[in-house]
C-alpha positions in Angstrom: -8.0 4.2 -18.4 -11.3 2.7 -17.5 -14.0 5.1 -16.6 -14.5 6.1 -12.5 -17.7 4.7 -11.2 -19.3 7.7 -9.0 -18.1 9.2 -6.1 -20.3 7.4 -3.0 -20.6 6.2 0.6 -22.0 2.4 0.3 -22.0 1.0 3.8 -20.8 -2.4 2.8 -22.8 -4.4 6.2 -25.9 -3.1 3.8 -25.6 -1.9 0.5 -27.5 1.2 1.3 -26.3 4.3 -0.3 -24.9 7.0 2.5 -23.9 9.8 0.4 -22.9 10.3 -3.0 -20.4 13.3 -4.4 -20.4 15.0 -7.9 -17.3 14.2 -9.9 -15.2 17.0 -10.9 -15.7 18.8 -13.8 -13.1 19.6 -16.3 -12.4 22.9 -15.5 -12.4 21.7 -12.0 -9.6 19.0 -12.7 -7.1 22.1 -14.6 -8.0 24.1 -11.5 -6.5 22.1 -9.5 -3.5 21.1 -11.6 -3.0 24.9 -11.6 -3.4 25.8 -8.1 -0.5 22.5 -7.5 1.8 24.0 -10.2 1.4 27.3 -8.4 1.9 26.4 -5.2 5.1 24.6 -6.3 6.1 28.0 -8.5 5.5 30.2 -6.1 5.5 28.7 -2.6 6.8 25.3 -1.9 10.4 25.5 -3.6 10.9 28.3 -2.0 9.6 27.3 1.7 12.9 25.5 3.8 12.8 22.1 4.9 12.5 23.3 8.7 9.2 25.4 7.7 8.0 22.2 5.6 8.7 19.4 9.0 7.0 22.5 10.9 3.5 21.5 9.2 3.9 18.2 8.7 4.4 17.6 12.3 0.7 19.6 13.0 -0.6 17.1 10.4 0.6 14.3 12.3 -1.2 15.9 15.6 -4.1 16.7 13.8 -4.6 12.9 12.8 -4.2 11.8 16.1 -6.9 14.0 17.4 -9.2 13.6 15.2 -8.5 9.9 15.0 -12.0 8.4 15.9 -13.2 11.2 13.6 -11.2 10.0 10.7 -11.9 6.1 12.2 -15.9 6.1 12.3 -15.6 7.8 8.3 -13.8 4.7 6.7 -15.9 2.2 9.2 -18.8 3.8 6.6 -17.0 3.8 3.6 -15.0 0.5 3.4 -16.4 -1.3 6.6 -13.2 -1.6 8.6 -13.6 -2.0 12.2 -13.4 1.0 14.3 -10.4 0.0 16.5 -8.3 -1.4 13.0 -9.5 2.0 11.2 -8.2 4.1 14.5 -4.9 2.1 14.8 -4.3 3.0 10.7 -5.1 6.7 11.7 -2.2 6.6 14.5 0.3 4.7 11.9 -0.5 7.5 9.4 0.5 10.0 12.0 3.6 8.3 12.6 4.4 8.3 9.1 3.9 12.2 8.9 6.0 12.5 12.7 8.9 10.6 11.2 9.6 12.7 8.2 9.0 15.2 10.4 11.8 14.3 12.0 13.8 13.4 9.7 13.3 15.5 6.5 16.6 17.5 7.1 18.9 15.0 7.6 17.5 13.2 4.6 18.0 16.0 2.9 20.8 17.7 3.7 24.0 18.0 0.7 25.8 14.7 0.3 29.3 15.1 -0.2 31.3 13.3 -3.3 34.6 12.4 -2.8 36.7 13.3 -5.7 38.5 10.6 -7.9 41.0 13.2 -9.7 40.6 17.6 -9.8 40.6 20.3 -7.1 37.5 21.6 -6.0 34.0 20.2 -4.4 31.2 18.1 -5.8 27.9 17.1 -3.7 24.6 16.5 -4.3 21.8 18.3 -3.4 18.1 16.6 -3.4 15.7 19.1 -4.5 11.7 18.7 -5.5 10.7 18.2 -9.1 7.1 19.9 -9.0 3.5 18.6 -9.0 2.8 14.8 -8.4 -0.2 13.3 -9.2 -1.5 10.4 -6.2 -3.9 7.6 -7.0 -5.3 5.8 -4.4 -6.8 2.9 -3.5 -9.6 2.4 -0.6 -8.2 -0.2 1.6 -6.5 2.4 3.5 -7.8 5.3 2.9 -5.2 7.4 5.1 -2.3 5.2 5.7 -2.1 4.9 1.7 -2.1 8.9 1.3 0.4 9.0 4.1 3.2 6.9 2.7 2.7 8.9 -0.9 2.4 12.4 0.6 4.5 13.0 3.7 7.7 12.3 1.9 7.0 14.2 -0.8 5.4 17.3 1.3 8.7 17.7 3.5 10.7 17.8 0.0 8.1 20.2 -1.6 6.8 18.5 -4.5 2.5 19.7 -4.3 0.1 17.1 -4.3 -2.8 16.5 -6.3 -4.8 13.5 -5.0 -7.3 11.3 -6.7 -8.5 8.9 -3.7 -10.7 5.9 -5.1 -14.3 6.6 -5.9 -15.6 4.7 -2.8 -13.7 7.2 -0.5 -15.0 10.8 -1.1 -15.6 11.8 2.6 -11.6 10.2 3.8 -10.7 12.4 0.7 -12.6 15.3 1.7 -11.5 14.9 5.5 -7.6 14.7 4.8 -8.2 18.0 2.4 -9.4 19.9 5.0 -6.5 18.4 7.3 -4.0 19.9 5.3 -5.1 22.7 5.4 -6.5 23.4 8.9 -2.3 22.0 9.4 -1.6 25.1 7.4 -0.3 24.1 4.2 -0.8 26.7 1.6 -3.6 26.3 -0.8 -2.5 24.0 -3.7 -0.3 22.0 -2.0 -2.0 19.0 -1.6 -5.7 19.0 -3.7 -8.3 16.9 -3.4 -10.1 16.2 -6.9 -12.7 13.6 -7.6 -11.6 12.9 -10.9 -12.8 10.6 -13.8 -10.3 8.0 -15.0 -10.6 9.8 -18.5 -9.2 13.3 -16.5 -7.0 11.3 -14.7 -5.5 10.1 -18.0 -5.5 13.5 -18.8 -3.5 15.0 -16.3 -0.8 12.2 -16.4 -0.1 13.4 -19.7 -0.8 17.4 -19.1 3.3 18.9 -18.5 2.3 20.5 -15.3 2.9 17.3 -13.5 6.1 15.9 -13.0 5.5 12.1 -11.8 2.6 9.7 -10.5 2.3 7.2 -7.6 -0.3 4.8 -7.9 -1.6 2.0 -5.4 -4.0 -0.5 -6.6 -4.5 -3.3 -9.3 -2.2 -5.0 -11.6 -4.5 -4.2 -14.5 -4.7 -0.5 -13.7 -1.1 -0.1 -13.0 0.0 -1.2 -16.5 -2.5 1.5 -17.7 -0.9 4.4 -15.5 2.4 3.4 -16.5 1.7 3.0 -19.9 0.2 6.2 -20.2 3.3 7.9 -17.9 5.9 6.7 -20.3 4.8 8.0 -23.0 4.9 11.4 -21.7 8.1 10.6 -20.1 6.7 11.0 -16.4 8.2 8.8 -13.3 6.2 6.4 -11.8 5.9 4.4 -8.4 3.7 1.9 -8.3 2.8 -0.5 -5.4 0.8 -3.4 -7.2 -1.0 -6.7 -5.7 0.7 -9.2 -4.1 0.6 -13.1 -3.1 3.2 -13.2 -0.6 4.2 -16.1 0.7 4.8 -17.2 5.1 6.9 -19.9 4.8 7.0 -22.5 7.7 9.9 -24.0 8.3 10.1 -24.7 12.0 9.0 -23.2 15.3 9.7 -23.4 18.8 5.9 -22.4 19.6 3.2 -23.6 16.7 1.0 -21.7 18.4 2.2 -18.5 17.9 3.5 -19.1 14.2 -0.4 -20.0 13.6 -1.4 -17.0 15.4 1.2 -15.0 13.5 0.2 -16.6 9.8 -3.7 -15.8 11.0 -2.7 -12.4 12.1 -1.2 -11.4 8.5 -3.7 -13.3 6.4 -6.9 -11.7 7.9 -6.1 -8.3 8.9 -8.5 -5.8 7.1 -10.6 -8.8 6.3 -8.3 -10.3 4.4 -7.9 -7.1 2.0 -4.2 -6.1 2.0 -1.9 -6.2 -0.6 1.1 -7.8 1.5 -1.1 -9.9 3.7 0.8 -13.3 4.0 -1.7 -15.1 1.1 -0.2 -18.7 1.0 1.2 -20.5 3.6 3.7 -22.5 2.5 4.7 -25.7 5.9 7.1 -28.2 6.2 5.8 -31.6 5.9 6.7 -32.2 9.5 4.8 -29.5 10.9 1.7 -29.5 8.5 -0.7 -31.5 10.0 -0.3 -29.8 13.2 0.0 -26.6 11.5 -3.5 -27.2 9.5 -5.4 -28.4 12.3 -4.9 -25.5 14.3 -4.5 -22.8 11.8 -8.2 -24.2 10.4 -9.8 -24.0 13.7 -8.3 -20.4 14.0 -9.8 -19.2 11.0 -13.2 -20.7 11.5 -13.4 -18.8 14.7 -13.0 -15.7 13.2 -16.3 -16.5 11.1 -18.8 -14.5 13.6 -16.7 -11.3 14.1 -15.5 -10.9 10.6 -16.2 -7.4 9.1 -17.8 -7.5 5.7 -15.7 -6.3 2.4 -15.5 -3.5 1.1 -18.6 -4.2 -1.1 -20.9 -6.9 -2.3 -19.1 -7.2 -6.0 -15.5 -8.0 -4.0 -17.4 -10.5 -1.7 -18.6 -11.8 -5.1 -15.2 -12.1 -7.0 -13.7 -13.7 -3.9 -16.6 -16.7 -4.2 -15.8 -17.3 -7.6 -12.0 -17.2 -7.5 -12.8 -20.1 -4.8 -15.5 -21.5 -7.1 -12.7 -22.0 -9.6 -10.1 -23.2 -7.6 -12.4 -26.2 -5.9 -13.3 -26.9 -9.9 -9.4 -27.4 -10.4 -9.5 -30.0 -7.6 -8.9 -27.9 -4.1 -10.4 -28.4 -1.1 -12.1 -25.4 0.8 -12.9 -25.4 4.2 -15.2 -22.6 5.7 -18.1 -22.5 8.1 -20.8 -20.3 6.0 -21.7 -19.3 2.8 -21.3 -15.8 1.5 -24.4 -13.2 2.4 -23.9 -10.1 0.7 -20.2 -8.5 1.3 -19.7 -10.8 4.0 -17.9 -13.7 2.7 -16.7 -16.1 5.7 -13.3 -16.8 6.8 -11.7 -20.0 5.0 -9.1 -22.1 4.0 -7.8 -23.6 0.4 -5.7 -26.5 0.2 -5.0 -29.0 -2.4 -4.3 -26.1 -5.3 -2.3 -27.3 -7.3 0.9 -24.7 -7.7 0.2 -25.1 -11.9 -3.3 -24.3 -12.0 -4.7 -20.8 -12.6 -5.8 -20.2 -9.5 -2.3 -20.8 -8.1 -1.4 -17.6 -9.6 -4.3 -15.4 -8.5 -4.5 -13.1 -5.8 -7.4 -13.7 -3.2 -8.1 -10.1 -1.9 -10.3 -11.7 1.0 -10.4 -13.7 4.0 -8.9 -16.9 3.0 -5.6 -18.3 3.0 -4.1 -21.3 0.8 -2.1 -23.9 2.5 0.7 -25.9 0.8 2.7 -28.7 2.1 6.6 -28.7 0.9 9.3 -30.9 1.6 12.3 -29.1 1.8 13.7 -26.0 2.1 14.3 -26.1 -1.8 10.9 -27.1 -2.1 9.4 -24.2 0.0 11.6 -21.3 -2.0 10.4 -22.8 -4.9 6.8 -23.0 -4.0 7.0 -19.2 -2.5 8.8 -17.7 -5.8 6.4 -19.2 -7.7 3.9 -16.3 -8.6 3.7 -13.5 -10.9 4.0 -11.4 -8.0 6.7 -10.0 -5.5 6.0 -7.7 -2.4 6.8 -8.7 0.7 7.2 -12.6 2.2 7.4 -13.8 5.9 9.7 -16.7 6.7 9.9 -18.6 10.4 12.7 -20.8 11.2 14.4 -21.7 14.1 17.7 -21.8 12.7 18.7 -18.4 12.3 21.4 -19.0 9.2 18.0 -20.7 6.9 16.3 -18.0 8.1 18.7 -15.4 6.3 19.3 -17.8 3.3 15.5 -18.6 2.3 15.4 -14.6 2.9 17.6 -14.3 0.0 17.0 -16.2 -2.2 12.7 -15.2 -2.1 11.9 -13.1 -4.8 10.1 -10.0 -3.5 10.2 -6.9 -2.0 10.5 -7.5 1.7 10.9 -10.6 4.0 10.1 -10.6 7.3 11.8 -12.8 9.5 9.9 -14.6 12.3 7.5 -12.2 12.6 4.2 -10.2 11.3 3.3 -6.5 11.6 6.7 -5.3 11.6 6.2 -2.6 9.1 7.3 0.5 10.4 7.7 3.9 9.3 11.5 3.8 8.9 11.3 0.7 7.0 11.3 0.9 2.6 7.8 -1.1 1.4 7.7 -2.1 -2.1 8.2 -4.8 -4.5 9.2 -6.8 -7.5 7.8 -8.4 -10.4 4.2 -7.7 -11.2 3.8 -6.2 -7.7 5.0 -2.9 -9.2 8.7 -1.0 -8.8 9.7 2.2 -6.7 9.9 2.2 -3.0 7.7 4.3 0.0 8.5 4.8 3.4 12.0 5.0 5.1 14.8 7.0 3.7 14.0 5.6 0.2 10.3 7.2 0.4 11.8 10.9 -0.2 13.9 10.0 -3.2 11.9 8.7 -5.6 10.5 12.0 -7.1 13.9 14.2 -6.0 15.8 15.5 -8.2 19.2 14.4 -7.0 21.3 17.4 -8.1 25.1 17.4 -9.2 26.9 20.6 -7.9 30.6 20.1 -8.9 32.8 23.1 -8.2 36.2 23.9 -9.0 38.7 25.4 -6.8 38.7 29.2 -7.6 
C-alpha cells in the first residue's frame, strides 16, 4: 500500500498548517492490535447484547451533545460547513440509536425449519474478533459510524485507521468511546502508516477489514486481505446517475439533482454525478439547473485541500479538450474550485468514465427510456442512482434494470439508518447500515440438534 502522508490539520480556506500528529510507531500499531484481540478474548464475547446496546445508546447521546464540538473539528480539518458537519454528527448518532435499538432482534437465534430428521436446527450470529476500519475524510464520523456501531453491538473490537487529514475527529471519537464506557481495546484509535496498515491486514489477530475510499486503494486492501484469507467490505467511488424522465414540478427535480450533486461541496461518493434528461425536458431542465449552480458560486465551501481542487480543474481541463462544454462563473483559487456544469461529454470518451469528486455536475440529453438506462449503466461504477418519473410503473422498471447498489425513486437524501448502502461493480461489494450492516463480519452459526 502507498505510504500515509503525515497526520495534520490543514484548514483548506488557507493552507495553513493547524496541528500536526506523530504517526504511530510500530510497537504502537501491535499495541493496539493487542489490546483489540484482548478486548475481544476477554471482554466483548463475553459482554450480552443488552449490555453492548446499553453503551452504544450513551455513544449516540454523547454525539449529540457534543455535536458542535465534533462539528467546529471537521469545519478545520476538511472545511465542511458548520451546520452540514453538525447535521452529519446527529445522523451518526442515529446510526449508533438504531442498533441500539435494534441489536437484539437482529440478533436473536433464527430458527430452521427442518426438511427430513427430529430435532432443532437454528442459527446463531456471533462476532468473529478484531476488525480493522479504514477511513476516509469526507465524513469523518458518519463514516466510522456506519462501520462501527454494527459491529460494536455484535462484539467484534475495533481498530481504526481514520485518513491522515483527520487526526483530531480520530482522536475525538477515541475518547467518545470511551468516556461512553467501552472497555479499553474495543475500539482503538491508531495513526498508522499504510506500510503498518498492510501489516496488520495480514497479522492473524484480525479477522476482516472495512475500507471506504478510492478505487485504486481498495484493490490494494483487497488484494492484500485475500491473500491472508481475511473478509472484506469495501464502499468504493461512485458516478451515480439521476435520471430525468418526467416531473410534475421542474423546479423541484432541479432543486433535488442540485441538492445531491453539491452536498459536501460536491465530495460524496453517491452524490448524483450525471444527470442524465429527457429530450423533452432538457432545455428547461439546463437552463434552470445552470443558473442554480452558478448561484451557489459565492457560498461554496472550499475542498478538502488545494491538490483535490487541483485534480478537479484538470479532470475538467480534459474533458473540454475531448470537446465538452463547461459552464462556471470563476476560476479556481486555491481549494476553492467554483460550482459548474459539463455538457457535451461524449459517453465514449475518458472523461465519461471518471469520477468528478467536486462541485460539478455533467448533463446528458437521452431520448428514450432505453436511451437513459443505457446512458446511466454506462460507467465502471455502481453505488447508488436516483430516478424521477411521473409514471410510477417506469419508475420501478428503470429502477431495475440500473446497475448499482441503490435507486432512489423521486427523491434525494433518503438515506436512512435502516436502509443497506452499498454497491456494485467497481464501487466495491458488502453492504453497511440496516439489518445487512451487522452481518457482514458475523459468524452465522449452525446449531443442529437431535432429538434426545
Amino acid at each position: 500500500m502507498a505510504k500515509s502522508h503525515r497526520y495534520a490539520v490543514v484548514d483548506p480556506a488557507d493552507g495553513k498548517l493547524v496541528a500536526e500528529y506523530p504517526t504511530a510507531t510500530d510497537e504502537a500499531v501491535d499495541a493496539a492490535l493487542d489490546a483489540a484481540a484482548h478486548a475481544y478474548r476477554h471482554g466483548a464475547r463475553q459482554t450480552s447484547v443488552a449490555e453492548r446496546a446499553k453503551l452504544l445508546s450513551t455513544v449516540a447521546t454523547l454525539h449529540r451533545e457534543r455535536s458542535g464540538q465534533l462539528a467546529e473539528i471537521i469545519h478545520r480539518e476538511m472545511g465542511k460547513p458548520v451546520d452540514e458537519a453538525v447535521a452529519e454528527v446527529e445522523f451518526s448518532a442515529s446510526i449508533y440509536q438504531y442498533y441500539a435499538d435494534n441489536a437484539e432482534k437482529f440478533l436473536a437465534d433464527e430458527p430452521i425449519e427442518l426438511l427430513e430428521g427430529e430435532g432443532t436446527a437454528f442459527v446463531r450470529r456471533q462476532p468473529v474478533g478484531v476488525l480493522l476500519g479504514i477511513m476516509p475524510w469526507n465524513y469523518p464520523y458518519y463514516q466510522v459510524a456506519r462501520f462501527a456501531a454494527p459491529n460494536l453491538a455484535l462484539g467484534n473490537t475495533i481498530v481504526l485507521k481514520h485518513a491522515s487529514q483527520c487526526p483530531e475527529s480520530s482522536a475525538a471519537l477515541q475518547q467518545l468511546f470511551t468516556d461512553a464506557g467501552f472497555p479499553q481495546g474495543c475500539y482503538v484509535n491508531v495513526y498508522a502508516t499504510g506500510e503498518q496498515i498492510a501489516r496488520a491486514i495480514a497479522d492473524p489477530r484480525v479477522q476482516g477489514v472495512s475500507f471506504t475510499g478510492s478505487e485504486r486503494a481498495g484493490a490494494e486492501v483487497a488484494e492484500k486481505a485475500g491473500r491472508s484469507l481475511k473478509k472484506v467490505v469495501l464502499e468504493l467511488g461512485g458516478s451515480d446517475p439521476v435520471v430525468v424522465l418526467s416531473t410534475h414540478d421542474l423546479d423541484a427535480t432541479v432543486q433535488a439533482a442540485v441538492e445531491t450533486r453539491f452536498e459536501n461541496t460536491g465530495q460524496a461518493c453517491n452524490a448524483g454525478k450525471r444527470i442524465i434528461v429527457a429530450a423533452d425536458l432538457y432545455d428547461a431542465f439546463l437552463d434552470r439547473f445552470t443558473e442554480k449552480v452558478l448561484a451557489l458560486t459565492d457560498g461554496l465551501a472550499p475542498l478538502s485541500s488545494v491538490g483535490a481542487a487541483e485534480y478537479v480543474e484538470e479532470q475538467v481541463a480534459r474533458a473540454v479538450e475531448e470537446g465538452a462544454t463547461f459552464v462556471s462563473a470563476r476560476q479556481r483559487e486555491g481549494a476553492y474550485f467554483p460550482p459548474g456544469v459539463l455538457t457535451g461529454v461524449s459517453p465514449t470518451s475518458p472523461s465519461a468514465a471518471e469520477e468528478l469528486f467536486g462541485p460539478v455536475a455533467t448533463v446528458y440529453r437521452v431520448g428514450s427510456e432505453d436511451e437513459a438506462v443505457e446512458l446511466a449503466n454506462a460507467t465502471p461504477y455502481g453505488l447508488g442512482s436516483y430516478v424521477f418519473s411521473t409514471d410510477a410503473e417506469q419508475a420501478l422498471r428503470v429502477a431495475d434494470r440500473i446497475e448499482a447498489g441503490m435507486v432512489f425513486v423521486n427523491g434525494v437524501g433518503l438515506e436512512g439508518a435502516e436502509l443497506p448502502f452499498g454497491g456494485v461493480k467497481r464501487s466495491g461489494f458488502g453492504r453497511e447500515l440496516g439489518r445487512a450492516g451487522i452481518d457482514e463480519f458475523a459468524n452465522k452459526k449452525l446449531i443442529r440438534t437431535a432429538r434426545t
